[in-house]
C-alpha positions in Angstrom: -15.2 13.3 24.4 -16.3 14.3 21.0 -16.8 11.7 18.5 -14.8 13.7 15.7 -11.7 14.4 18.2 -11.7 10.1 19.0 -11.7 9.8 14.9 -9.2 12.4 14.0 -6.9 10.8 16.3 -7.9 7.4 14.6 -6.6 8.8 11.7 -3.0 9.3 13.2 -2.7 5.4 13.6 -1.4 3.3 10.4 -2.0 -0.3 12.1 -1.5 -3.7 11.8 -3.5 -7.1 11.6 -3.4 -11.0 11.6 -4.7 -13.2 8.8 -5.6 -12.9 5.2 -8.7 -11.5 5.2 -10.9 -9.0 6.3 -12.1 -9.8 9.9 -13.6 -8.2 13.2 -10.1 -7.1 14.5 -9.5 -4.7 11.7 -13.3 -3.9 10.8 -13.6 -2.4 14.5 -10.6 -0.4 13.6 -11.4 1.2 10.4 -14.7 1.6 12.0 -12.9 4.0 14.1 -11.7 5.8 11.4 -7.5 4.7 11.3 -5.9 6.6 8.6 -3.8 3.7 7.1 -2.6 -0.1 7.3 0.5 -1.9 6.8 0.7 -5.1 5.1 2.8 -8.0 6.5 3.7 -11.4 5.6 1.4 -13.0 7.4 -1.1 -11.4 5.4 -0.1 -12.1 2.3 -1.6 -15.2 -0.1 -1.2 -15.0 -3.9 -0.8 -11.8 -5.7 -4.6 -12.4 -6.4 -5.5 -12.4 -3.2 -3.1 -9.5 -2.1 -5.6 -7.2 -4.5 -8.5 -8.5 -3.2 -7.3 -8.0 0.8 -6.8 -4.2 -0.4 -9.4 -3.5 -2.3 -11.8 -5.4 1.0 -10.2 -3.0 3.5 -10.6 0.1 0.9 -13.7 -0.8 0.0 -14.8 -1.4 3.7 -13.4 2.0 5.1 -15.4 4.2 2.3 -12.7 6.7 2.8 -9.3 7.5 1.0 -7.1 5.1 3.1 -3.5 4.2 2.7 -2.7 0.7 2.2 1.2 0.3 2.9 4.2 -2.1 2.9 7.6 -2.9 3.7 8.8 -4.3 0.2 12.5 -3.0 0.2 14.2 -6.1 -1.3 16.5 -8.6 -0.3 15.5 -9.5 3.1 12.9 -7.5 3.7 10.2 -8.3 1.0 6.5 -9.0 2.2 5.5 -10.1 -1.3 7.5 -12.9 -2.7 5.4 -15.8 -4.6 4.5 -14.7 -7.9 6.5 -11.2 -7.5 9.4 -10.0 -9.1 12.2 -11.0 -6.8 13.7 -7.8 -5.5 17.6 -8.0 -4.9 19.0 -5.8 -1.7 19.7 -2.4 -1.8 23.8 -3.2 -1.5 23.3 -5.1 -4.8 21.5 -1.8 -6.4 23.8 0.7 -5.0 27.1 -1.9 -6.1 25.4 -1.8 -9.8 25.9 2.0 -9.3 23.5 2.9 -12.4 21.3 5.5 -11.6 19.0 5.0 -14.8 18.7 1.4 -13.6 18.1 2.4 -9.8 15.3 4.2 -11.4 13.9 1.6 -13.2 13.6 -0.5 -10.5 12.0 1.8 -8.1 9.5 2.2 -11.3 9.3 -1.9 -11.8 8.3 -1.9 -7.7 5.9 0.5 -7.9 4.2 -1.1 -10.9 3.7 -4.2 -9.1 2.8 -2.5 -5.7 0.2 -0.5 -7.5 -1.3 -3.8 -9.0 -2.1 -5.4 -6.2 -3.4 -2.0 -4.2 -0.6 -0.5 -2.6 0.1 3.3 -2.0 2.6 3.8 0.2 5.9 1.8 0.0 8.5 1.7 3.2 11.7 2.3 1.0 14.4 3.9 0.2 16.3 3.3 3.3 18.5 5.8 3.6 20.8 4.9 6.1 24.4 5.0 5.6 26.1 1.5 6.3 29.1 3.0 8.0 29.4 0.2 11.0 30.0 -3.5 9.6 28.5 -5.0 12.7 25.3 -3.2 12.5 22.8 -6.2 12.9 19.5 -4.8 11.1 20.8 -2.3 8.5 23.6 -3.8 6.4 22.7 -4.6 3.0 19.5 -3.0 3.3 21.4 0.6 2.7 22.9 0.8 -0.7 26.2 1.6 0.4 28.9 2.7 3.0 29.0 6.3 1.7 26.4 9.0 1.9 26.8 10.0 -2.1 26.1 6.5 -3.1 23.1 6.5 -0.5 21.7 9.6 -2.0 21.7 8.8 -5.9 20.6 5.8 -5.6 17.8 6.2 -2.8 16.4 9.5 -4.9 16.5 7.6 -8.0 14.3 4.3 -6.4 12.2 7.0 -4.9 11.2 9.0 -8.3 11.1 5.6 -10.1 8.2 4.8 -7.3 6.4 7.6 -7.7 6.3 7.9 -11.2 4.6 4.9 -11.0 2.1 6.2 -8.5 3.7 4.5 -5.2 5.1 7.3 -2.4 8.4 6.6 -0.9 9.2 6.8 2.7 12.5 7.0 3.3 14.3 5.7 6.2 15.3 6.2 9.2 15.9 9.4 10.4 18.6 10.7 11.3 20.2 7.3 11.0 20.2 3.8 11.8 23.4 3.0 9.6 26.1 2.7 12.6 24.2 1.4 15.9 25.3 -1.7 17.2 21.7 -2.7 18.4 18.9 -3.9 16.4 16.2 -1.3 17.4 13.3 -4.1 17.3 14.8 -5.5 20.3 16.7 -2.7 21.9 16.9 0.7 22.3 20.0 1.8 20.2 22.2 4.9 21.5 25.1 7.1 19.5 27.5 9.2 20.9 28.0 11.4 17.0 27.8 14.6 17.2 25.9 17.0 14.6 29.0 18.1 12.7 29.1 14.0 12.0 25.7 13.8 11.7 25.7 16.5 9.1 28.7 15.5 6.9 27.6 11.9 6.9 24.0 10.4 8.5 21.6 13.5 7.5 23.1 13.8 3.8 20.6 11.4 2.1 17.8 13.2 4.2 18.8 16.5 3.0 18.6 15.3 -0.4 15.4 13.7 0.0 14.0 16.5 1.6 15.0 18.8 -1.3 13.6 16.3 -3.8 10.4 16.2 -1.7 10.4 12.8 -0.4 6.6 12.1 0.1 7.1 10.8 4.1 10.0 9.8 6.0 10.0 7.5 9.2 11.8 8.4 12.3 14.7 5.7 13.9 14.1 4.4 17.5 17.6 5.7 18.1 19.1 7.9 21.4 21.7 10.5 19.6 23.3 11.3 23.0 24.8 14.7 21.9 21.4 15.6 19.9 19.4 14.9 23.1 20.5 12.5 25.7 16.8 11.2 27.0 14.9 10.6 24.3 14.6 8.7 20.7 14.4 10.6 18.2 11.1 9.3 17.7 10.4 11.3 20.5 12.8 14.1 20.4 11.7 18.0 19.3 15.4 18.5 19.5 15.8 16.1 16.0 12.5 15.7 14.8 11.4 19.6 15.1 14.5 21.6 15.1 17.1 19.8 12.7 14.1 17.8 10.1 11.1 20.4 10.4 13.1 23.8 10.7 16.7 22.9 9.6 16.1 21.3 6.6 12.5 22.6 5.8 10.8 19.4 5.5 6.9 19.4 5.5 5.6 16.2 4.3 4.5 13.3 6.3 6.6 12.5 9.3 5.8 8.6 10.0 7.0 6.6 13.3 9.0 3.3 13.1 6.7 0.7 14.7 5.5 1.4 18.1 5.6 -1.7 19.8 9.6 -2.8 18.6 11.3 -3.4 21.9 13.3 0.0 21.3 10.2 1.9 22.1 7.8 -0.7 24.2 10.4 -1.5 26.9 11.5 1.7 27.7 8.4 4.3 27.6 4.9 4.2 28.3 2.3 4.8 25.2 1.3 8.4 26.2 4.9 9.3 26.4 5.8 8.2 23.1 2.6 9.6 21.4 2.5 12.7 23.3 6.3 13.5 22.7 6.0 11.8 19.2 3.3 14.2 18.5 4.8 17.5 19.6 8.4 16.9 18.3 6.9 16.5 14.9 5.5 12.9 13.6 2.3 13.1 12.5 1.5 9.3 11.7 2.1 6.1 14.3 2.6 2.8 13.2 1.6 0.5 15.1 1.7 -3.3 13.8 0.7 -6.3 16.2 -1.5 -5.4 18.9 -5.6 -4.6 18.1 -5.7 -3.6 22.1 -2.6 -1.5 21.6 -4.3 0.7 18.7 -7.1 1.1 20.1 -5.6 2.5 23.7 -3.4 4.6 21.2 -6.6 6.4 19.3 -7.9 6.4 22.8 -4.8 7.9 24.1 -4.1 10.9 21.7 -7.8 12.2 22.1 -7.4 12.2 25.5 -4.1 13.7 25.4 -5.6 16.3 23.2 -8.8 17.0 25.0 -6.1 17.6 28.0 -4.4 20.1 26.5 -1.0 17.4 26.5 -0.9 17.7 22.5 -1.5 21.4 21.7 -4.8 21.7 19.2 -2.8 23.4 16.5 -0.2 20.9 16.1 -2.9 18.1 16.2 -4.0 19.6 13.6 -1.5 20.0 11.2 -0.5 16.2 11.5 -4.3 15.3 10.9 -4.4 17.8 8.2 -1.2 16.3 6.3 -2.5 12.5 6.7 -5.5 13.6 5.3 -3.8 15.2 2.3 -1.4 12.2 1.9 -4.0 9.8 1.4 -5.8 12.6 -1.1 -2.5 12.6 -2.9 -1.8 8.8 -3.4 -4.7 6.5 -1.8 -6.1 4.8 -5.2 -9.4 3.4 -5.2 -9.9 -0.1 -4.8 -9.2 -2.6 -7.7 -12.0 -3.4 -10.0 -10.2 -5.9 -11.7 -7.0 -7.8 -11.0 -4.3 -7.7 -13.8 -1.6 -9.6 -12.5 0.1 -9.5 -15.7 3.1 -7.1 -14.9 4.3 -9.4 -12.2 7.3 -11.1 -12.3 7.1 -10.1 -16.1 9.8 -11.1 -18.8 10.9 -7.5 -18.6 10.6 -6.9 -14.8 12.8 -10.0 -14.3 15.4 -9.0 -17.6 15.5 -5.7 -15.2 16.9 -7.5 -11.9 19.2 -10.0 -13.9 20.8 -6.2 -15.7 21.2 -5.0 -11.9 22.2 -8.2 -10.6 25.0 -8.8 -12.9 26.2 -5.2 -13.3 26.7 -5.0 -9.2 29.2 -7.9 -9.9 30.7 -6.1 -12.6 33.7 -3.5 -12.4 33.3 0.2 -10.8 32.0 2.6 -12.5 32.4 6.1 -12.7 31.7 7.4 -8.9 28.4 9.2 -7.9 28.4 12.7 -8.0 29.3 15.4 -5.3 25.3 14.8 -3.3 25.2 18.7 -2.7 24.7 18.9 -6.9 23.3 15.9 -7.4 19.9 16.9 -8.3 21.3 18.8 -10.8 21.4 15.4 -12.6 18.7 14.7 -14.6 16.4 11.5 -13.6 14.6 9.7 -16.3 11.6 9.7 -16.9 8.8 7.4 -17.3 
């Protein structure tokens, strides 16, 4: 098998690794030629150290390369010590302030972008429609789909303005399973009339506001296509995101190896499917044996005819272009002066007490809403 086809497909894969520095595990893979990684906890020191860890693995893959993370708020915050504290998405969408939604989106993209980050997990734009869902909940900045709009357009721009892309999250819907998708595979019985009116209204919005990338749900929509995730589904990733709404930025996949996905289908499956319904980028987070049979896997699958050339193509093509657009190059030197700043924290303790304030005005109608003029940086 060609050597180019083996790292093309490498460049599909944003992975994963253990420890705080730059070891043989994740040498071997940028070696390959992976197009991205993501940034967890467990590799996170202080803010110092963060910039150093991306500017190694930049600096080691010679290549525009997307370093990324999962820094939402609340929750779900992989950089904490010395880091402006971001409050959850229910707190920002309860403020209901759309300049300060903006700001904020601006403040973590400011910090992101000082310790080497490109590409930022967020805004979730799932609806919180179902109380009892275990993993959305305050994560989503609201129970209705205007309020999820606004304010998830408004923390995007505020993101990129600061050089950050957004990937919003997770399409079609997370925001009224009952199952946690890391451990099981969700299913929902709505059908697209619901889907429309509620679930895919942030999407839409996004998509018109050209989100940078969105990131597929490891969820079964029964009456959208009864076997497979969407993940995996041309029938939601293809024909409703790709052709009904016209989106053609980066498609990314939730995590490969969360138990919705792992338990259920084999790697080929999901990759092959993944690939010809629409996603263009794989995360996959834990396992250095896992990536590696997944680059492995999509040449193959290629070389086989199982992935159709053209549509290989076009998702190498657009993570190529995404890491043109917004891959920086590595840090020269640190300036860790932003975070956690006077004004940065004055900026959480406005939206912080304003979401405990009175109601204000209600968001507009989301099919005009970006009519409304952001601010600007």
């Amino acid at each position: 098998m060609p050597l180019d086809l083996r790292s093309s497909a490498a460049r599909l894969l944003i992975v994963g690794f253990h420890g705080r520095r730059l070891e043989a595990e994740l040498e071997s893979l940028l070696e390959r030629g992976v197009g991205g990684v993501i940034i967890f906890s467990r590799n996170v020191g202080a803010p110092a150290e963060v910039a150093e860890l991306t500017s190694a693995i930049k600096r080691r893959a010679a290549r525009p390369l997307v370093v990324s993370v999962d820094q939402e708020g609340g929750n779900v915050l992989r950089l904490r010590e010395g880091f402006t504290p971001i409050p959850a998405m229910r707190t920002v969408g309860a403020a209901d302030d759309g300049e300060l939604s903006f700001a904020l989106g601006r403040l973590m993209g400011r910090e992101l972008r000082a310790v080497g980050f490109d590409l930022d997990y967020a805004p979730v734009l799932d609806v919180d429609t179902n109380p009892q869902n275990p993993v959305i909940g305050p994560r989503s900045f609201g129970r209705t789909p205007d309020v999820v709009s606004w304010h998830g357009l408004a923390l995007m721009t505020g993101l990129g303005s600061s050089g950050v892309a957004a990937c919003g999250k997770h399409f079609p819907g997370h925001g009224d399973t009952l199952q946690d998708s890391h451990l099981d595979l969700p299913r929902l019985e709505h059908p697209l009339e619901r889907l429309e009116s509620v679930e895919l209204v942030p999407f839409r919005a996004a998509v018109k506001a050209a989100i940078p990338a969105l990131m597929t749900a490891h969820v079964i929509f029964r009456e959208l296509d009864p076997e497979w995730p969407a993940t995996m589904s041309s029938l939601i990733v293809r024909a409703i995101l790709r052709n009904q709404l016209g989106y053609e930025g980066l498609v990314v996949s939730d995590d490969l190896e969360m138990k919705a996905i792992a338990d259920h289908y084999s790697l080929e499956d999901v990759l092959v499917r993944g690939l010809n319904a629409g996603v263009d980028a794989f995360l996959c987070c834990h396992s250095a044996e896992k990536m590696h049979s997944a680059i492995d896997t999509i040449a193959s699958a290629v070389a086989k005819g199982l992935v159709p050339a053209y549509r290989f193509e076009q998702a190498v093509e657009r993570m190529t272009n995404f890491a043109m657009r917004w891959a920086a190059p590595p840090i020269d030197a640190f300036d860790g002066s932003l975070l956690a700043s006077p004004e940065h924290l004055a900026l959480v303790e406005q939206v912080v007490s304003r979401a405990g304030g009175p109601p204000s005005v209600p968001p507009p109608d989301p099919t005009v809403m970006l009519d409304r003029k952001l601010p600007s940086d």
